[in-house]
N, C-alpha and C positions, 0 to 999 in steps of 0.2 A: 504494500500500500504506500503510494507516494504523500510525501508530506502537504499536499494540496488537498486528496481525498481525504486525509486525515482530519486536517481543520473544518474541511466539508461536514463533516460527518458530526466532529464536534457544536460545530454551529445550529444545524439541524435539532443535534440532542440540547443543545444550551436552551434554543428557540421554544422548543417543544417542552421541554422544565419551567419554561416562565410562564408560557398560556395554558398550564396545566396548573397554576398557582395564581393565576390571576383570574382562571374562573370559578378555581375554589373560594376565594378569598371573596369575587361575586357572591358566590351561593353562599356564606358564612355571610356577610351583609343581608341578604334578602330574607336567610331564615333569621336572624337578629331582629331582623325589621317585623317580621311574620310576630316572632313571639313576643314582641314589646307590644304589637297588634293585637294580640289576645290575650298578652297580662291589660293591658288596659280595659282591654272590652272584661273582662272578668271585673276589675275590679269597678267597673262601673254597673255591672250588673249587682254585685253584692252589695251598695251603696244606693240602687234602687230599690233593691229587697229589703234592706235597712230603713229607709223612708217608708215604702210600705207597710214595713212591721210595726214603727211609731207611729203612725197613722191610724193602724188599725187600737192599737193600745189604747190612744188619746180617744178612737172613736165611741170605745168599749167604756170609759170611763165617763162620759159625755153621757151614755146611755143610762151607765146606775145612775150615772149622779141624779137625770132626770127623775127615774122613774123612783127613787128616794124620795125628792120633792113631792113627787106626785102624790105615793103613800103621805107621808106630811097633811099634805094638803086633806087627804081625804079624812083627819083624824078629828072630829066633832068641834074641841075644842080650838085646833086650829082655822078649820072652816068657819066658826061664828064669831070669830076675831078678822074682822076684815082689814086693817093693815098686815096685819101677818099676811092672811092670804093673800092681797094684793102685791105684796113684795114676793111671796111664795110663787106668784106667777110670772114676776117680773123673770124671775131666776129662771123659770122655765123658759120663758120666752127667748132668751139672753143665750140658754145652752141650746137651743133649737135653731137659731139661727149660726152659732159655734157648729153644730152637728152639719148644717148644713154646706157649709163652708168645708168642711170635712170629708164629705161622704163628695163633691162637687173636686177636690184635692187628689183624692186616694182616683176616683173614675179616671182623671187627666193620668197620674202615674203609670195606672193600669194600663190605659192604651198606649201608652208609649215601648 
């Protein structure tokens, strides 16, 4: 083998070392890029679950508290005290429009 086809040869293998490392080093980038894509998408899904699950807590809470009131209300002596009552309803009305806002919150999430 003359020293011409030699370096020929080395050339070729040199050539072919580097675009075999530059397209690996592509694919180590795009899957990089891939799983920063679905660590994020993950972590923005367990952050809407997370919203959901407080949502639903706060809506759960909204709910006794109401219907607490409501017992209240229906109890003789608070029913024929009409400030009581009147403010008794205030609080209901107050969590019904809270609930509302709520349940109006949690739909939007949902479809997203």
């Amino acid at each position: 083998m003359s020293g011409r086809s030699i370096l020929l040869a080395y050339s070729k293998l040199k050539w072919r070392t580097k675009n075999k490392s530059s397209l690996s080093s592509k694919a180590d980038v795009s899957s990089k890029e891939e799983y920063l894509k679905q660590k994020e998408k993950k972590a923005n899904e367990r952050k809407l679950q997370k919203m959901i699950s407080n949502l639903e807590e706060e809506i759960y809470s909204c709910e006794a508290a109401m219907q607490s009131l409501e017992e209240e209300l229906c109890k003789p002596d608070v029913f024929s005290d009409h400030e009581k009552a009147l403010e008794i309803t205030n609080q209901i009305a107050c969590l019904k429009e809270k609930l509302e806002q709520l349940y109006i919150e949690w739909e939007n999430i949902q479809s997203t």
